[in-house]
C-alpha angles and dihedrals in degrees: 000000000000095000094052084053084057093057091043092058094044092043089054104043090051090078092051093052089073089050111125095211109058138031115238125172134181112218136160136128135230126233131192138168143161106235135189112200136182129188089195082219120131109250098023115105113215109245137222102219137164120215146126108302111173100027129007118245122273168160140195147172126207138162154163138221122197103248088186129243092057100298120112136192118229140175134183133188131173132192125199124206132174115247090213100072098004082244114155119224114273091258114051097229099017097142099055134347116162139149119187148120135264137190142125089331091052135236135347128175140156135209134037107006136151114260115251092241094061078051090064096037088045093052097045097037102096094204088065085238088288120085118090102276095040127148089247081103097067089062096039087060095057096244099115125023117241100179136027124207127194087036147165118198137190128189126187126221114251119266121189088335092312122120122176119199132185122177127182123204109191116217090212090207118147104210133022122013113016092225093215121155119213126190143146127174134195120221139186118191108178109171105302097353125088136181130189141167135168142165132207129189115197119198095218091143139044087223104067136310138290103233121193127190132194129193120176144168139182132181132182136193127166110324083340131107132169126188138182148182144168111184124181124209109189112179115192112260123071120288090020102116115116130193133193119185121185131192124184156154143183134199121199115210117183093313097328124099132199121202137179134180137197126200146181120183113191139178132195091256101068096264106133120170116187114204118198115183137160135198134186119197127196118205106209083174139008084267114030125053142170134228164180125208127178121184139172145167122211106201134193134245080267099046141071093172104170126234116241139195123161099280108029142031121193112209118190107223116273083244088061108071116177095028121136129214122203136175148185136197151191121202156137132217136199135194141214 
């Protein structure tokens, strides 16, 4: 079903791409890797998958249309699929589905967005949120929110490298907590360096709010990139607060490019996972690449922290505390 959804939607949008008076394009990118994965828990057999492993399967459609007077209409809605079975996500556009305007006071959409906070994780995270040891961890174990739907978002043009977002997802429940997310981040982007930081507080609870922060930095000079994060998920209920701390940087040579990521996963408890993992692409154009990426999370007597890539987390049972998951790919990616 969902795939003939997909050719509806496609079949739809081509007429519009011939409109005069907007602008709409179809765009997304296909991932695949081979991928050997082991979750180090008794009980649990390592596994042989393929799946996406820099940057998870999709495609999009967005477009604009000139409102006049310096205002323009825009949407945006993107689709993933998994390039193992063709299978699309289990909502359509789960990834991103927005409408809005935007003009001299900046942007405003509604709808399915990504929460300012992932945009400051996804721009000082050195693996791209892809790579095997990425921070996308930190979002698959409900600690932090990647996505908001039922939102309204506002983005600020920039001024003097400065750009304020807020963004509100409504919970749209009719009795106990409301389920509202709140969140705003500041950013400053000057040439190659970059700055963010945002909060969120999530009322999950009657008895007090979730609250998620988010500092990150990168920095770039020659073939040379650094990048940076803490981010802090604190649930309501002792014991619950949860840190990430990541730690990377990156060198081109000629079309090759080298990374390497540190981590350290913490709770409030004492558990404490730290997840080391490095990956090497090749462009062989400006839109397809190969690659390798290796990963793994060493946890203590107290952790049992999970290992991501884009399209995969391994997660050791709850049961099997101190294991230690670890994985390696082959892959290639292309863009359109």
């Amino acid at each position: 079903m969902t795939c003939k959804m997909m050719a509806a939607v496609l079949a739809a949008a081509l007429p519009f791409a011939a409109s005069a008076q907007s602008s709409v394009a179809v765009y997304g990118q296909v991932d695949a890797a081979i991928a050997h994965e082991d979750a180090d828990a008794p009980g649990v057999a390592s596994r042989t998958a393929i799946h996406a492993g820099q940057a998870s399967s999709r495609i999009g459609f967005r477009g604009t249309e000139d409102l006049g007077g310096g205002m323009k209409a825009l949407f945006n809605v993107e689709a993933g699929f998994g390039i193992d079975t063709g299978m699309g996500d289990s909502a359509l556009f789960g990834r991103r589905a927005v409408v809005g305007l935007e003009g001299n006071f900046g942007m405003l959409t509604i709808g399915r967005e990504y929460t300012p906070i992932d945009n400051i994780s996804g721009a000082t995270h050195i693996l791209g949120q892809g790579f095997y040891g990425s921070n996308l961890n930190a979002f698959a174990n409900g600690r932090m929110t990647r996505r908001i739907s039922n939102s309204v978002n506002y983005k600020s043009r920039p001024m003097a490298g400065l750009k304020f977002s807020a963004a509100i997802g409504l919970g749209e429940t009719p009795t106990g907590p409301s389920q509202d997310l709140k969140t705003v981040s500041v950013e400053y982007q000057q040439g190659k360096l970059f700055a963010g930081i945002g909060y969120a507080t999530y009322d999950r609870l009657a008895s007090g709010s979730d609250r998620e922060m988010i500092f990150g930095a990168a920095y770039g000079f020659g073939a040379l990139e650094f990048k940076g994060n803490y981010m802090v998920g604190d649930q309501t209920g002792p014991n619950n607060r949860y840190t990430q701390a990541n730690l990377g940087a990156a060198m081109a040579f000629g079309p090759g490019k080298l990374f390497g990521n540190l981590q350290q996963s913490k709770l409030q408890n004492g558990a404490r996972g730290n997840g080391y993992a490095v990956s090497y692409s090749h462009s062989l154009s400006k839109r397809t690449n190969v690659y390798a990426s290796y990963g793994t999370t060493v946890n203590n007597e107290r952790a049992a922290f999970s290992l991501s890539a884009a399209g995969s987390t391994i997660t050791p049972p709850a049961s099997a505390l101190g294991a230690d998951p670890v994985a390696y790919a082959v892959g290639m990616r292309h863009t359109f």
